[in-house]
C-alpha positions in Angstrom: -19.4 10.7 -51.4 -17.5 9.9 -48.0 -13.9 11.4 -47.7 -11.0 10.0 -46.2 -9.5 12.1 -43.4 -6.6 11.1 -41.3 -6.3 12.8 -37.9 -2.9 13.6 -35.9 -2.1 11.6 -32.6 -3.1 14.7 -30.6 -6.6 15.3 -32.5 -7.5 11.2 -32.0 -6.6 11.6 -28.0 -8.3 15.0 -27.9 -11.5 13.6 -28.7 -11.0 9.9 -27.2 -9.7 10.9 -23.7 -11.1 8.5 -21.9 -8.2 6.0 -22.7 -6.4 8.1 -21.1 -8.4 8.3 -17.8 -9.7 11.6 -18.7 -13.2 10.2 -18.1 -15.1 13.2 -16.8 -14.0 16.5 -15.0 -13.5 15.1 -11.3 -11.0 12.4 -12.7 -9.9 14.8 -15.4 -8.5 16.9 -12.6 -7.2 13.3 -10.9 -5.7 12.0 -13.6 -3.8 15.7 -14.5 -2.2 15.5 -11.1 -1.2 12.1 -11.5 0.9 12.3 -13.8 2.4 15.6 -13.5 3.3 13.5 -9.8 4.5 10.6 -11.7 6.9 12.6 -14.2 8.5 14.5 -11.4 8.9 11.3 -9.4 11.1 10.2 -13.1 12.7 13.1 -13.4 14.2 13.0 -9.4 14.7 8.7 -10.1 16.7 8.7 -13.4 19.3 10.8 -11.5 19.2 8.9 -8.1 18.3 12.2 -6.3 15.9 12.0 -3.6 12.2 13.0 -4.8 10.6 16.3 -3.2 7.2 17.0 -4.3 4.7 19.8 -3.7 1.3 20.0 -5.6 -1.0 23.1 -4.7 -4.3 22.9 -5.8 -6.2 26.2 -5.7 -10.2 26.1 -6.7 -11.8 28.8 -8.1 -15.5 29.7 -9.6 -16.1 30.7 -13.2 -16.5 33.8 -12.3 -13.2 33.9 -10.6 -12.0 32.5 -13.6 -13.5 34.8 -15.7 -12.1 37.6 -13.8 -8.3 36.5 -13.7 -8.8 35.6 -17.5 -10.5 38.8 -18.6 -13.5 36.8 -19.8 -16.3 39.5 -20.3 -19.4 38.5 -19.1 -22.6 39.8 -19.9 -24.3 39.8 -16.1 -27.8 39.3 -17.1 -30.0 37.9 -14.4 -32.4 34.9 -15.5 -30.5 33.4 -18.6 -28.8 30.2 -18.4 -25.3 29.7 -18.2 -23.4 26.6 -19.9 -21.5 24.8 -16.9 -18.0 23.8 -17.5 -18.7 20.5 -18.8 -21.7 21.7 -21.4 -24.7 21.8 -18.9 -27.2 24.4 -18.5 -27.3 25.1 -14.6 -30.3 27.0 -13.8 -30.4 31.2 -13.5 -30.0 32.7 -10.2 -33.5 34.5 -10.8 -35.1 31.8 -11.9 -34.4 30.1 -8.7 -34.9 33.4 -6.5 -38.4 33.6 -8.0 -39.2 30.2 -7.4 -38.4 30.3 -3.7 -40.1 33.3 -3.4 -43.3 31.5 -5.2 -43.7 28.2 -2.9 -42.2 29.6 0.3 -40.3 26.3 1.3 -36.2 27.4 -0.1 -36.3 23.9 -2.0 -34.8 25.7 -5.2 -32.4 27.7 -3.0 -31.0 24.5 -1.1 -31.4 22.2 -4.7 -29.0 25.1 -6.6 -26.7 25.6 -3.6 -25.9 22.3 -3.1 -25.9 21.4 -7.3 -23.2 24.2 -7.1 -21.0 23.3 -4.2 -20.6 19.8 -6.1 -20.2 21.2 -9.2 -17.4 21.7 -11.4 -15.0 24.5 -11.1 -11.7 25.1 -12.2 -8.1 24.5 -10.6 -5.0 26.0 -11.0 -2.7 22.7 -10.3 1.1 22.9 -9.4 3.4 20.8 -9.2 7.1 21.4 -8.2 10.2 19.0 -7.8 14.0 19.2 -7.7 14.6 16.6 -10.4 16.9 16.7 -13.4 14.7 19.5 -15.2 14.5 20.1 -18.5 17.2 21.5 -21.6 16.0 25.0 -22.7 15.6 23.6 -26.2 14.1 20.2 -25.6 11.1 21.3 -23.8 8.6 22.2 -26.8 8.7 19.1 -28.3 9.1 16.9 -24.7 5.5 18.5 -23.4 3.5 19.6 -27.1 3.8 16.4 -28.9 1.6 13.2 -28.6 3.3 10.0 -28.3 6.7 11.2 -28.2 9.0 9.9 -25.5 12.2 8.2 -24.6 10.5 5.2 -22.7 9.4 3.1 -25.6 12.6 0.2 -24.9 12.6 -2.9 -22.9 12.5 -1.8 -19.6 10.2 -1.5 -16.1 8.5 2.5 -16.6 5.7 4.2 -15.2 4.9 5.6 -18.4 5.6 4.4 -22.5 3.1 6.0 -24.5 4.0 9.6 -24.0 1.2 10.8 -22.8 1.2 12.4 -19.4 1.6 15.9 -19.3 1.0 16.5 -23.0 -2.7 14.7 -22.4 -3.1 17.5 -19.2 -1.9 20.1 -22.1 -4.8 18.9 -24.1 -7.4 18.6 -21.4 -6.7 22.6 -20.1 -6.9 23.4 -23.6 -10.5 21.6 -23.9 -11.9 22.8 -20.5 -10.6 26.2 -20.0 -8.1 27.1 -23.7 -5.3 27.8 -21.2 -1.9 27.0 -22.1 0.7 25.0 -19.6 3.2 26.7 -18.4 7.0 25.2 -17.2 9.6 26.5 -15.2 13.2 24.7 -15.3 16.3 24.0 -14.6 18.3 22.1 -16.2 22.4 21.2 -15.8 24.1 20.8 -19.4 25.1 17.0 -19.2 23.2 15.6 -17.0 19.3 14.0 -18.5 17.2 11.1 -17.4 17.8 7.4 -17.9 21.0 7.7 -16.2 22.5 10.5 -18.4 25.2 12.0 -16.0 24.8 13.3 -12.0 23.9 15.9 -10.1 26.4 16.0 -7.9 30.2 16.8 -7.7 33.6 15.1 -6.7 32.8 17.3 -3.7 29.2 15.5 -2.9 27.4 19.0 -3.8 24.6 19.2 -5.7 25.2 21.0 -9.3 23.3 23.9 -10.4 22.3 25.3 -13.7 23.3 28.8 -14.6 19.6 29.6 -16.4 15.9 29.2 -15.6 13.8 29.0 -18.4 10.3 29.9 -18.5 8.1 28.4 -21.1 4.0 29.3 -22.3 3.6 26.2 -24.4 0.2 25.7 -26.3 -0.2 22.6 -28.6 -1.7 22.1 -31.8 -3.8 19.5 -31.9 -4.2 19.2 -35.5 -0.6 18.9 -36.6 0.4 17.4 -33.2 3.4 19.6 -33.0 4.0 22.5 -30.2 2.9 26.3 -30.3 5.1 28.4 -28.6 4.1 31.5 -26.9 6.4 32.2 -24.5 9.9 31.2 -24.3 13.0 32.8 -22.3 15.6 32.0 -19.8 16.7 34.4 -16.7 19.9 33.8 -14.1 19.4 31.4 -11.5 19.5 33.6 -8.8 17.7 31.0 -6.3 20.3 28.0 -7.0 17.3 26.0 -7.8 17.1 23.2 -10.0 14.3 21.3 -10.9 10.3 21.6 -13.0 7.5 23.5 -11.6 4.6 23.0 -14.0 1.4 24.9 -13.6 -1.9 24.3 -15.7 -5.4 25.7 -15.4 -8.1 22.7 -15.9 -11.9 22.0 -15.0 -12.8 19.2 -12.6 -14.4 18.5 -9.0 -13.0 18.5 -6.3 -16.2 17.3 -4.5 -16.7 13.8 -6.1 -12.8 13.1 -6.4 -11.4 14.4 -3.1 -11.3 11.4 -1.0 -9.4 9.6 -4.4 -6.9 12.1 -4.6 -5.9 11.7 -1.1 -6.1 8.0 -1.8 -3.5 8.1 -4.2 -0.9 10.4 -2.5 -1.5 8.4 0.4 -0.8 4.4 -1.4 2.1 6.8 -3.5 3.6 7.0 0.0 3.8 3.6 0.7 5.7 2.9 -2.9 7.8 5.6 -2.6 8.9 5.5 0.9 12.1 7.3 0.0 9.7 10.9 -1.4 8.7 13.8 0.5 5.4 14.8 -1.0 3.4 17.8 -0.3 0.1 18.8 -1.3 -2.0 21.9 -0.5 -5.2 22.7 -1.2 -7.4 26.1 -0.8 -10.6 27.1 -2.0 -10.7 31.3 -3.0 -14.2 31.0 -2.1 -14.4 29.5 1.0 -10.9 29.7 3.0 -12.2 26.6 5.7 -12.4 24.1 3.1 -8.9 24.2 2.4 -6.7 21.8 3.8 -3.1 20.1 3.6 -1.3 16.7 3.4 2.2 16.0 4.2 4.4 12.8 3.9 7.8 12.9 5.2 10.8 10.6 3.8 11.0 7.4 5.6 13.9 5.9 3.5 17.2 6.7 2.0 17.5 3.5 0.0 16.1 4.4 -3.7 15.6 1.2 -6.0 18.6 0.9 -8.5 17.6 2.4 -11.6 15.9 0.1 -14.7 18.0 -0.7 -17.8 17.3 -1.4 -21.0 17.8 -4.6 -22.4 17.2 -6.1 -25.9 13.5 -8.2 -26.6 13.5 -11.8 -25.7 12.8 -14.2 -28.4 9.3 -15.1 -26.8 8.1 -11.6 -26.9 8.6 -10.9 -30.4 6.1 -11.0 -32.9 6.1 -10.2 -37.1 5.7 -6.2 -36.8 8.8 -6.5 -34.4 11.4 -8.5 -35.7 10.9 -6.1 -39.4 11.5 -3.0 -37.4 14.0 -4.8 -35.7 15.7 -6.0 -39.2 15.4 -2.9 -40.5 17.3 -1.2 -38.0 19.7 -4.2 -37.5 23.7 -3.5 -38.3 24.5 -6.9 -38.4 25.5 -8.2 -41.6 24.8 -11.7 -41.3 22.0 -13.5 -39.7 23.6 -15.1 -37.0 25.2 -12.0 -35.8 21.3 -10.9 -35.7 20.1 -13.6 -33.7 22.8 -13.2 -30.5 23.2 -9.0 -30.8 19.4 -8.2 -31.5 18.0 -10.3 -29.3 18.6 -11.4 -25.6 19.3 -14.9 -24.3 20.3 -16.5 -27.7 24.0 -17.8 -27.5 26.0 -18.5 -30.7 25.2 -22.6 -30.5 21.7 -22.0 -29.9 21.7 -19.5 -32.9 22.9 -22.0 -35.3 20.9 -25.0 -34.1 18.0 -22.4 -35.1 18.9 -21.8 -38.0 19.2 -24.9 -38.8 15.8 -25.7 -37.8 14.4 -23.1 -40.2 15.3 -24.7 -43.4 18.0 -24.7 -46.3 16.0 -21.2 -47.0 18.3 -20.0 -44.0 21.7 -19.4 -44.2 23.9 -18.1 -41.0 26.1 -15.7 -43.3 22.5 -14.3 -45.3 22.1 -10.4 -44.8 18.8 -9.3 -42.3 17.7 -6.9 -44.4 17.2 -9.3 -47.7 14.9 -11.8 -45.5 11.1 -11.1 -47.1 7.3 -11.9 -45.3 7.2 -15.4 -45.4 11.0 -16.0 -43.7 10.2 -13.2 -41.4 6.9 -15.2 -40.4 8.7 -18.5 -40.2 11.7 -17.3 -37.9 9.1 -15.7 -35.6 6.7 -19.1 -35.6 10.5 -20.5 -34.3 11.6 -18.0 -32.2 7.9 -18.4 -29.9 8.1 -22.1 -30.0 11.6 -23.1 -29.1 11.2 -21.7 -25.5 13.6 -24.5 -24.1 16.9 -23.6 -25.5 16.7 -19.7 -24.3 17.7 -18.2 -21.7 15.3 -17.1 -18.7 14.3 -12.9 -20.0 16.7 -10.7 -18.2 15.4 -9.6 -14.6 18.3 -6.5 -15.0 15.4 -4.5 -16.6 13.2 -4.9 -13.4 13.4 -2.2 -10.6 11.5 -3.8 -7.5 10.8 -1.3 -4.5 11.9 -4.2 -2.1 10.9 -5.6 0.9 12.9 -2.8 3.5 11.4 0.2 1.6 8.1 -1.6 1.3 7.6 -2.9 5.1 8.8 1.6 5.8 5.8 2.5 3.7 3.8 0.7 5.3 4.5 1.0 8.2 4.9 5.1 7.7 1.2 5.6 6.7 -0.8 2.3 7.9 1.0 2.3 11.1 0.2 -1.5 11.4 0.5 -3.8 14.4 2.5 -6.5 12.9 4.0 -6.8 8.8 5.4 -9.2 7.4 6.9 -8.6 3.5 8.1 -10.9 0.5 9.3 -11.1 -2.5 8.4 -14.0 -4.9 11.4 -15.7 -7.9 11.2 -12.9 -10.9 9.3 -14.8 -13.3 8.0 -14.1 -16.8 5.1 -14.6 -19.3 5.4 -14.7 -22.6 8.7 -13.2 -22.7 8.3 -10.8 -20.2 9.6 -10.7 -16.9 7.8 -9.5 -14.0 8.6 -9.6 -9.9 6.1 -10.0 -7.5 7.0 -8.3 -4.0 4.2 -8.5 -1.1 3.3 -7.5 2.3 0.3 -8.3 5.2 -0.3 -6.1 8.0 -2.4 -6.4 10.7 -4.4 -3.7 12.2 -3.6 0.1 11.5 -5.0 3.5 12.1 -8.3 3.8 10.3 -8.1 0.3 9.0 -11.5 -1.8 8.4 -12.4 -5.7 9.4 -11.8 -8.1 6.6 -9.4 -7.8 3.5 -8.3 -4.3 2.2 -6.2 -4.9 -1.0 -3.9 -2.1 -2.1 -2.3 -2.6 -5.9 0.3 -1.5 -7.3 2.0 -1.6 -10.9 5.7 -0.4 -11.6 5.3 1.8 -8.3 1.9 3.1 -9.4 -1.1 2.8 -7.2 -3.8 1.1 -8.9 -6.8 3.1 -7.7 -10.1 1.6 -9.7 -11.9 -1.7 -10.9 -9.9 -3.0 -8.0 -12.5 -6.4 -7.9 -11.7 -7.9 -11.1 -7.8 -8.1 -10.1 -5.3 -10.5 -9.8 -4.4 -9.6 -6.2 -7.7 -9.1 -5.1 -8.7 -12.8 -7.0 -6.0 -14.1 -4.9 -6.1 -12.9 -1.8 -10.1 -13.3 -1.5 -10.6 -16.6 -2.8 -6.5 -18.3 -3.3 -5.4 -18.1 0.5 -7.1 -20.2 3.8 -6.3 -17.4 5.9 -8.1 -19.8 8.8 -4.7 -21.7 8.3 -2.6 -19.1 9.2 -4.6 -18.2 12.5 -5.9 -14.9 11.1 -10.2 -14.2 10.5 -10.7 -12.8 7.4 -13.5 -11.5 8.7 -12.3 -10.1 12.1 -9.4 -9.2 11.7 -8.0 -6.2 10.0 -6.1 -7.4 7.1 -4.1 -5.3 4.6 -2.9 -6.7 1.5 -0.4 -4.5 -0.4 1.1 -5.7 -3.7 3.6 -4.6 -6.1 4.1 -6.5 -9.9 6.6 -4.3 -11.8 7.3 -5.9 -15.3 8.5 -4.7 -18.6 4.7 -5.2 -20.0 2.4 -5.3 -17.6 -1.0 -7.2 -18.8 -3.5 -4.5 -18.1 -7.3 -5.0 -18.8 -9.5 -2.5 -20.5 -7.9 1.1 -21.9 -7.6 2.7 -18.4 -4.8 0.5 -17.2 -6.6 0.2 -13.8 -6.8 -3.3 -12.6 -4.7 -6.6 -14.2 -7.0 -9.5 -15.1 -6.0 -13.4 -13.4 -6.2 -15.0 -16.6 -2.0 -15.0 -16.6 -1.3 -18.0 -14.6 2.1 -17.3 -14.0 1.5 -13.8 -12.2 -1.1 -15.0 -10.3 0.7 -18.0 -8.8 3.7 -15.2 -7.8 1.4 -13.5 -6.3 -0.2 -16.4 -4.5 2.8 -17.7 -3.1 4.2 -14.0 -1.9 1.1 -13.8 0.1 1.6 -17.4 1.4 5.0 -16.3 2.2 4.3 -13.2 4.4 1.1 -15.6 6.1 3.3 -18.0 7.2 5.6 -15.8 8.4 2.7 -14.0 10.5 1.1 -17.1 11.5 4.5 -17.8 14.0 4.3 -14.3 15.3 0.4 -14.8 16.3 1.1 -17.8 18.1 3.0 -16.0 20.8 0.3 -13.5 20.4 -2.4 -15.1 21.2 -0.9 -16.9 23.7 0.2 -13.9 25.9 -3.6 -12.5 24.6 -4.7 -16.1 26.4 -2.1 -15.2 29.7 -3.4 -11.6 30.1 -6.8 -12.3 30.0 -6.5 -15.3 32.3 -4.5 -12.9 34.5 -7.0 -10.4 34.4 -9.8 -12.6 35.5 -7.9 -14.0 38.6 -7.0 -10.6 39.4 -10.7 -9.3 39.0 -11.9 -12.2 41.5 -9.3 -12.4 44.2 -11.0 -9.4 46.1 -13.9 -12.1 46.8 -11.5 -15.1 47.2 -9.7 -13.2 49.7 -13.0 -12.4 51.5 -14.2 -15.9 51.7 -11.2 -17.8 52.2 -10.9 -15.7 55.3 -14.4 -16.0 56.1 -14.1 -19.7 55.9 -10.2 -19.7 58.6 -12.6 -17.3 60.9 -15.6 -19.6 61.1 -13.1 -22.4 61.8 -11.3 -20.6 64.5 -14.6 -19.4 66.4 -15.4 -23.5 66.2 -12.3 -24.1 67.7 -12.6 -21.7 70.5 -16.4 -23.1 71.8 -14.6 -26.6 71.9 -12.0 -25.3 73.8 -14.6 -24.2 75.7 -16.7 -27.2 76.5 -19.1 -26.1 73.7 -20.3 -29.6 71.9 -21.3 -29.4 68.1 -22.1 -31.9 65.3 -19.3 -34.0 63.5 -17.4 -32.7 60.9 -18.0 -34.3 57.5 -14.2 -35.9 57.6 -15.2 -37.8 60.8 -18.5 -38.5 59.6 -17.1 -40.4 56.3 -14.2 -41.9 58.0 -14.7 -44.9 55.7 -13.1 -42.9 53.1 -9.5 -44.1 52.0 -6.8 -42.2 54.0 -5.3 -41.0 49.9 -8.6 -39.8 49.5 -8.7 -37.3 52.5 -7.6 -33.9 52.5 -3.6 -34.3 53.5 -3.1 -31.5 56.6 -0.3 -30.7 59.3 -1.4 -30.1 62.6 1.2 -27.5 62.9 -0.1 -25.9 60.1 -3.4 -25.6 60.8 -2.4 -24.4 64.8 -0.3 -21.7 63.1 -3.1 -20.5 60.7 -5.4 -20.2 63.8 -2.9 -18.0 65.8 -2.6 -15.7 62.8 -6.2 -15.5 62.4 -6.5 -14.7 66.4 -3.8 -12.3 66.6 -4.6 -10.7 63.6 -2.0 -11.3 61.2 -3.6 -12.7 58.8 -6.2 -10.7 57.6 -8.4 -10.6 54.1 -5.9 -7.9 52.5 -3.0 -10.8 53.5 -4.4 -13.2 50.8 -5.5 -10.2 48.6 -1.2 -9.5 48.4 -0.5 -13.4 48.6 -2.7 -14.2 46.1 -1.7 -11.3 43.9 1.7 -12.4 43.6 1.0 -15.8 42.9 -0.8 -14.6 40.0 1.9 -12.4 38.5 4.6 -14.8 39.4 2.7 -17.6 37.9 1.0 -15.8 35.0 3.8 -16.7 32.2 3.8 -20.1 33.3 4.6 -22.5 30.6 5.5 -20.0 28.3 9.0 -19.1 26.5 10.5 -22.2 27.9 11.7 -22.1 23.9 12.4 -18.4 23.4 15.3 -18.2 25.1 17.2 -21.1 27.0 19.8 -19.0 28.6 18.2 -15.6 29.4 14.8 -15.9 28.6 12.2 -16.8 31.0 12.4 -20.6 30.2 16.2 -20.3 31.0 15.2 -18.3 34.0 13.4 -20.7 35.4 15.6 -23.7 35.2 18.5 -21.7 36.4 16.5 -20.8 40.0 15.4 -24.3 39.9 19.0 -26.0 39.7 20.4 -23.1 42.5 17.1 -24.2 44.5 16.1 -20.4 44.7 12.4 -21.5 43.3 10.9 -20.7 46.4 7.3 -21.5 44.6 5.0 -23.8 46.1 3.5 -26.8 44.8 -0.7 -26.7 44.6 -2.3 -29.9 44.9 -6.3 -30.5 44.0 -7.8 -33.2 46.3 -11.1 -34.5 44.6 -14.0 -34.7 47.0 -15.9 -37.9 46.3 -18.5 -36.5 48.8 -20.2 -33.4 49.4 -21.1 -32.3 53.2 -24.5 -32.8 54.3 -25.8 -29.4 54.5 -25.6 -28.0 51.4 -26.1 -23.9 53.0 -22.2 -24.3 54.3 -20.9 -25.0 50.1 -19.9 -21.2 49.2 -21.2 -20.6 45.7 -19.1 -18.8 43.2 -19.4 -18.3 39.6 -15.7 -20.0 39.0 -15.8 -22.6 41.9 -17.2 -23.7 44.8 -15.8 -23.8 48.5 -16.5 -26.7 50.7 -15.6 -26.6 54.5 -13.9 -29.5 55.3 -13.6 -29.3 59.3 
């Protein structure tokens, strides 16, 4: 016969830890520093202190492990040995032997490298100078599943109370190694806005104890096992959490995702110093360290709770929320238990729901089928409500979010924007967005980065709504920027009360919620536009620089056969001066050309060009420098005429042309209707073409 067993909270997470994102050892270990991160960043926000974060990550070998834990071992040489995650990884003999047998180290090399990228186990720290923890409280806030203070109406990194407790339960899997906590803790002051740290005086307050804490959990009552538990002076002044705990993972596989993480946590949390260190007991040259300082002083205001909005409820809800109800009458329900129902509206609802409603009836006599029809009501009587309150939003904003960016990207140009909070299905959600150009290590085309309530979303990043959007919603062509080219970075940020996640990991949220995706469309549309006027003027001074740098690059030759062309003229001169009779220039030869048509000299002119050329003073490097200023003086030409019209070079210009100190001359291009007759005197070039006109 088959027997009905119930199992606790912990016991169904224990064995189905992949909802948690404990999926194997690599993002076991990922996952376990996430969201130790991720508490300490709540424990420094819900008491608007600045966050400072370390994390050391130490790696050792299961024999190191064995040999801090006491493990005995039984050293025999040939047997197999169970890897951490259950594998059989081949005896050192056996693979001695075998190299020894074909010659060629294949074994060797196959079982070094199969144990370099192996799993191992990690000692991971994590320190921070948050509110810390009550002496008392801390059994049951880290050893039981599903217990937490986040479970209201309001924007949280976290609801489920998982977290740490899962990390408890993974190092108890992988390596039966309890957590252990050290705190501090100031009596008054907790999270969620419970008190401050600081004095009248500005000083930071300091608790009198430290406690330390070995905490174990039982899985199969889902309640905490204490092992250790003691408090000490605080001789260091410190307050704050350090928690340590001993877990399996790799390093190898999930290196590059960790750094990933701490680096997009950065860019959200602008306003965090963060820390991490990682060594390797076995081989001191793989360690290595990462450091982000604080860019910003400006912390988001802190979420509060408000009360569910009448779209967002559903039959389960409105029981609990009857059942826990102090109003006596119905009415007093509808405008105190629920938000964005005013006293008129109230009753015209109730009047809607039947003569089996009564304003004055008592909450807690209502039974199934009333409960079902004032919910059918509730969700389909959107227009009389009130928009869902946006006070339980806590945006990054645009400041913090262009210093992120701008901290770890190091972008060209950004631009940043925040979309109209919106909501879907009772929920309200804000949309805030940025685009950067260029960067330090960026790539050409579209790199999204995702976040949800100031988490960075790190996986199954192609199936988003951001990623939706900004590959296939925006004409980037339209704002003068090549998605293919170019290096694009799209960063955005939906923080919501619920936000619509796909699949169990919470790692990506699906585009099937029209209004998120059209926030998220126009907040990118918004930071485009705003680019698109900057890379006007930069393309056109990209235009004026590379059309200065190819007159520059060409004026060494110019100058060469512009005075080639003044020499041959003046040696002509000279022989007839001299008596010396030659052909008939091609002026005089076509003298039945129209007198507007001819190339407009002054005699003086040309007699004064000829003495310079004979007594030297002009020579090739004089049109090298006159050339070379006409270039830089001209180069801006017919730019920022509108940028600024009393300083700037548009306003510049008009003012030296109204005092007549333009001392600039004005270029005319005479066409030539005909060519001379021998074509060896043109001087080819690969711009132009000189033809001697004497």
């Amino acid at each position: 016969d088959e027997i009905q067993q119930s199992k606790s909270p912990a016991e169904f997470f224990a064995e189905n830890q992949s909802i948690a994102g404990f999926d194997n050892p690599g993002k076991s270990l990922y996952t376990t520093l996430r969201e130790l991160v991720e508490n300490s960043l709540d424990a420094c926000e819900s008491v608007d202190v600045l966050p400072d974060i370390s994390v050391v990550i130490e790696e050792m070998t299961q024999d190191q492990f064995n040999e801090m834990r006491g493990v005995p071992t039984s050293g025999c040489a040939g047997k197999k040995k169970k890897g951490v995650d259950g594998s059989d990884d081949a005896a050192v003999g056996d693979a001695e032997s075998g190299d020894k047998d074909n010659g060629k180290g294949v074994n060797e090399k196959g079982a070094k490298k199969r144990r370099a990228g192996g799993d191992a186990y990690f000692l991971v720290t994590v320190r921070d100078n948050g509110c810390g923890m009550a002496h008392d409280a801390i059994p049951d806030l880290l050893g039981r599943v599903l217990s937490g203070s986040k479970y209201g109406v309001r924007q949280t990194r976290g609801k489920f109370g998982l977290g740490a407790k899962m990390a408890l339960i993974w190092s108890k899997k992988s390596t039966g190694v309890p957590i252990r906590i050290k705190t501090s803790h100031v009596k008054g002051v907790r999270g969620g806005g419970g008190g401050s740290l600081l004095t009248e005086e500005g000083e930071r307050k300091v608790g009198p104890k430290v406690s330390s804490c070995v905490l174990d959990i039982d899985i199969y009552k889902n309640c905490p096992r204490i092992i250790e538990h003691k408090q000490k002076d605080n001789t260091e002044n410190w307050i704050g959490t350090e928690m340590q705990v001993l877990v399996s993972g790799n390093w190898t596989t999930y290196k590059s995702r960790v750094v990933q993480y701490l680096q997009q946590l950065a860019i959200i949390t602008p306003y965090a110093r963060l820390e991490m260190s990682y060594s390797n007991r076995s081989d001191e040259k793989k360690g290595m360290n990462l450091r982000f300082e604080r860019r910003s002083e400006q912390m988001p205001a802190q979420a509060r709770e408000v009360k569910h909005h009448p779209s967002s409820v559903n039959n389960l809800l409105v029981q609990q929320l009857l059942e826990n109800s102090k109003s006596k009458t119905l009415l007093k329900f509808l405008t105190g238990d629920l938000s964005g129902i005013s006293p008129s509206v109230a009753k015209r609802l109730i009047e809607r729901l039947g003569d089996a409603f009564e304003e004055d009836m008592s909450p807690a006599k209502m039974d199934d089928k009333q409960i079902t029809r004032l919910v059918q009501l509730l969700r389909s009587t959107d227009d009389l409500f009130k928009s869902p309150d946006g006070g339980c939003l806590s945006p990054l904003g645009e400041y913090n979010l262009n210093l992120g960016i701008q901290k770890v990207v190091e972008p060209e140009i950004i631009a940043t924007a925040r979309d109209k909070p919106g909501a879907y299905d009772g929920h309200p959600f804000i949309v805030e967005a940025a685009v950067s150009l260029g960067g330090k290590e960026a790539k050409e085309g579209i790199t999204v980065v995702r976040f949800a309530n100031r988490i960075p979303l790190l996986f199954e990043g192609g199936a988003d709504v951001a990623t939706r959007v900004a590959n296939s919603k925006i004409k980037w062509s339209s704002y003068k920027i090549d998605h293919k080219r170019d290096k694009i970075g799209v960063f955005v940020s939906i923080v919501s009360t619920k936000v619509p996640f796909k699949g169990t990991g919470k790692e990506y949220i699906g585009d099937d919620i029209t209004e998120i995706q059209l926030s998220v469309k126009r907040a990118l549309q918004n930071c485009c536009q705003q680019l698109r006027v900057h890379l006007a003027k930069r393309n056109a001074l990209r235009d004026v620089k590379e059309r200065k740098s190819r007159l520059l690059k060409y004026i060494p030759d110019v100058s060469r056969s512009l005075f080639g062309i003044l020499e041959g003229m003046h040696k002509r001169k000279l022989e007839e001066d001299s008596g010396v009779e030659r052909d008939a220039s091609p002026r005089k030869q076509h003298s039945g050309i129209s007198p507007t048509k001819r190339q407009r000299t002054d005699a003086n002119d040309v007699s004064a060009i000829m003495d310079g050329i004979a007594s030297g003073d002009i020579t090739v490097d004089t049109f090298k420098q006159q050339l070379t200023e006409a270039v830089e003086e001209n180069a801006h030409a017919g730019l920022g005429n509108d940028e600024n019209e009393d300083g700037g070079k548009g306003g510049t210009a008009k003012a030296k042309k109204a005092s007549g100190d333009d001392d600039r001359q004005s270029l005319y291009l005479v066409p030539i209707y005909e060519g001379p007759n021998d074509a060896r005197s043109i001087i080819r070039h690969p711009l132009f073409d000189f033809y001697p006109m004497t």
